[in-house]
C-alpha positions in Angstrom: -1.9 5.3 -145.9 -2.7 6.3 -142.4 -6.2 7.3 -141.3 -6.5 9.8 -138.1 -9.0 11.9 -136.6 -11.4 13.4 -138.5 -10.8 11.7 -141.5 -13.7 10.8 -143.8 -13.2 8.1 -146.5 -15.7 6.6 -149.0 -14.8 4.1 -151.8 -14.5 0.7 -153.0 -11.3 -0.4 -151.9 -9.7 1.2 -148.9 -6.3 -0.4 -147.9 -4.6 1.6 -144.9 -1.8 0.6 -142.1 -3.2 2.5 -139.1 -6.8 3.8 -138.4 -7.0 6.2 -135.2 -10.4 8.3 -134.8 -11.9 8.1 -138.3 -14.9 7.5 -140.5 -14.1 5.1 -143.2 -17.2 3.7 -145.7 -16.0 1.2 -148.2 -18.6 -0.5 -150.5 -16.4 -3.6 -150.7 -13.3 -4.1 -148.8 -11.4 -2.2 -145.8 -7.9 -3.9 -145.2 -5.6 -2.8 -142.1 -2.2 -3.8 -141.4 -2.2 -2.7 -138.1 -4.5 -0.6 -135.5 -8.5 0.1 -136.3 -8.3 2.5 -132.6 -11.8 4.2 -131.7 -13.2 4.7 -135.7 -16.3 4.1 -137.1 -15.5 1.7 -140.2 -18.8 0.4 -142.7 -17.5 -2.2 -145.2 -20.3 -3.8 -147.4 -17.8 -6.7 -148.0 -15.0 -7.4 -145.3 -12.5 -5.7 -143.0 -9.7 -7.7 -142.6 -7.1 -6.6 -139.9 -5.7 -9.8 -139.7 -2.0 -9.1 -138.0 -3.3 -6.1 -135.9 -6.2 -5.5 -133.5 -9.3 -3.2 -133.2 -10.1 -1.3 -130.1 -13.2 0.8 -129.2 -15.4 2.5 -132.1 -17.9 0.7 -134.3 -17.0 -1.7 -137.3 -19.6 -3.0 -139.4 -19.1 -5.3 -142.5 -21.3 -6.9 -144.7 -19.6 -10.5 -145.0 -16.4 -11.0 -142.6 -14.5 -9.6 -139.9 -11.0 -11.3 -139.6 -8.5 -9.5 -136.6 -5.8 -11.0 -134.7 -7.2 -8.8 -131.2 -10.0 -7.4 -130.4 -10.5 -5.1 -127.4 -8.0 -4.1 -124.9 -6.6 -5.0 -121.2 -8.8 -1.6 -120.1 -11.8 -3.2 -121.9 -12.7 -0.3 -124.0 -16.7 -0.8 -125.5 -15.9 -2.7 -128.8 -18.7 -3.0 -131.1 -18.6 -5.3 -134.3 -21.8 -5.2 -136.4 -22.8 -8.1 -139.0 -24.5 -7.5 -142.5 -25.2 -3.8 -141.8 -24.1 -1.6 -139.8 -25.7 -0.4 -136.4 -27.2 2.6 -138.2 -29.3 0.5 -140.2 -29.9 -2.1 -137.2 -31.2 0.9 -135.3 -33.5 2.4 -138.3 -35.1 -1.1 -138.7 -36.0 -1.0 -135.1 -37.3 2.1 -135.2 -39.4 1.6 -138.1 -41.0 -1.7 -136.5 -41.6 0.6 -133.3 -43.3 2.9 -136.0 -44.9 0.5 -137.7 -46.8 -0.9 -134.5 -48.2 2.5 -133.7 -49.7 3.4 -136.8 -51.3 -0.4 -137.1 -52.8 0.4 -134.0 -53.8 4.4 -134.6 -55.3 3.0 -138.1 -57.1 -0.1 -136.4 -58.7 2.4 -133.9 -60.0 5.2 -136.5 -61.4 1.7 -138.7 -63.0 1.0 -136.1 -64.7 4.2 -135.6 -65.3 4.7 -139.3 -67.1 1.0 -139.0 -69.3 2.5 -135.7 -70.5 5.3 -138.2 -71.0 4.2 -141.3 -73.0 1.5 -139.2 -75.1 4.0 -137.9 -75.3 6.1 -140.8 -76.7 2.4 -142.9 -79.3 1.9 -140.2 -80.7 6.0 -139.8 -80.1 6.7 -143.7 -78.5 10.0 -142.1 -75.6 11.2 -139.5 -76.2 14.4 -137.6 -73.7 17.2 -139.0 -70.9 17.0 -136.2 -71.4 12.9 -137.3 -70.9 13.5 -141.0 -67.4 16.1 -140.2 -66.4 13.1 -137.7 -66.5 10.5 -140.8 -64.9 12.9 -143.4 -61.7 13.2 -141.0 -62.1 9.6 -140.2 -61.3 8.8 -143.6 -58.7 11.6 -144.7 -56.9 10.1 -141.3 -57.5 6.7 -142.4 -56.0 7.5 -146.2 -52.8 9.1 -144.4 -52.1 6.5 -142.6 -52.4 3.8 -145.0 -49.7 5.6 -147.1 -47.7 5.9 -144.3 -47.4 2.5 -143.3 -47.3 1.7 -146.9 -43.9 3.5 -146.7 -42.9 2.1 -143.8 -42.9 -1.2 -145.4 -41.4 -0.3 -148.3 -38.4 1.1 -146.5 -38.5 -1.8 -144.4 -38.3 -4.2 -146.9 -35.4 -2.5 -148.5 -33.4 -2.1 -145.5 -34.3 -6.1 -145.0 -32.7 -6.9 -148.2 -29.7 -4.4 -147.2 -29.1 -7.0 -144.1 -28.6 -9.8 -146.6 -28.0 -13.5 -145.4 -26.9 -14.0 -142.2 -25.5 -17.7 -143.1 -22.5 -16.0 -144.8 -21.2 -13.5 -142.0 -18.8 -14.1 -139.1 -16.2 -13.1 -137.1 -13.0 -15.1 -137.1 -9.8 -14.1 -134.4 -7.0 -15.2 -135.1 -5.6 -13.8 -131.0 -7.5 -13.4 -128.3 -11.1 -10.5 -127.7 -11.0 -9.3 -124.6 -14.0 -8.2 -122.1 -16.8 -5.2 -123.0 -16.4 -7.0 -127.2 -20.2 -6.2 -128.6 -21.6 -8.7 -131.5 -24.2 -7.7 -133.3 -25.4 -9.8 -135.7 -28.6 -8.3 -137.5 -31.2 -7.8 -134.1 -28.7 -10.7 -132.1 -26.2 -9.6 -129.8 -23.5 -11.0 -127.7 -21.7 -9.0 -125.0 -18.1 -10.8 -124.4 -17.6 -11.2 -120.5 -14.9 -12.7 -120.4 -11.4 -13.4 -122.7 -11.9 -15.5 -126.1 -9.0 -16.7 -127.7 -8.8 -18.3 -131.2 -12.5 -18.7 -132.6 -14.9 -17.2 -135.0 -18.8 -16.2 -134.0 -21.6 -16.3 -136.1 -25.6 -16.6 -136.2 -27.1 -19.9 -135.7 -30.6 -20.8 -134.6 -30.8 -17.1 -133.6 -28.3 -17.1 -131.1 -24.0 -15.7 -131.5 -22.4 -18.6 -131.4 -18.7 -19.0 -130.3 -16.7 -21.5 -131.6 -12.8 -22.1 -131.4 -10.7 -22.4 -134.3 
């Protein structure tokens, strides 16, 4: 089977001999015996191209990535993501950014809510433009509680979704030449130079290189 441009592909299993400008999302396994070239490949297991290389695009598995070369001599952007793929990396990153704000917005409208029922304890009543001020104060308040409460749920899901880092790596069986991205959960390695035979993986939050 031979993937090209424009092609979509979901399923468990997807075996193929050349991969050129597609959109392949396996929940288990993608296997290629030759070329993944400028595709966007999610395996929730592995992608093994093991006799063939992978140039440009974005490949993302949930375990392993096994290729003989990765790259090419014109050093075409080559991103490889670990445990999820960017997509996921990116919506975590967003939601944290998220997260922050409305921790913030809600710690600034407590606060408020504290200044007036404060007031309200010592007078025994708030003038009317007061009482409005505390009734949006804790409408606002409410909101944002069950927003960040969904932010942490989806959070925590996505979390899970990344999975343990301890099992992923990237093992090359060639050589990876310069502009190779590895992105391993929030961790990321830009390769500057030519890497032949090794694997990478996460250790002590750092992508670590190690030959073979």
């Amino acid at each position: 089977m031979v993937w090209t441009k424009q092609s979509l592909k979901r399923g468990q299993n997807i075996e193929s001999y050349y991969i050129n400008q597609a959109q392949l999302s396996a929940g288990n396994d993608i296997k290629v015996k030759k070329s993944i070239m400028h595709s966007t490949c999610v395996a929730q297991g592995d992608i093994r191209c093991n006799n063939g290389n992978i140039i440009g695009g974005s490949s993302s598995a949930g375990r392993v990535i096994e290729v003989k070369e990765l790259g090419n001599k014109a050093n075409s952007k080559t991103e490889l993501a670990f445990g999820v793929s960017k997509k996921v990396v990116d919506r975590v990153s967003a939601l944290k950014k998220k997260q922050k704000e409305v921790k913030e917005s809600r710690q600034k409208l407590r606060i408020l809510g504290d200044q007036l029922q404060q007031k309200k304890d010592a007078v025994g009543v708030l003038m009317a433009t007061e009482r409005i001020m505390l009734l949006k104060q804790r409408n606002m308040f409410e909101k944002m509680s069950q927003q960040l409460s969904l932010i942490n749920e989806e959070l925590s899901e996505l979390q899970f979704e990344i999975g343990n880092m301890q099992e992923m790596k990237l093992i090359v069986k060639g050589k990876a030449h310069e502009n190779v991205v590895l992105i391993f959960g929030k961790y990321k390695r830009i390769l500057q130079q030519e890497h032949k035979y090794f694997q990478a993986y996460l250790e002590d939050k750092e992508v670590t290189i190690q030959s073979l």
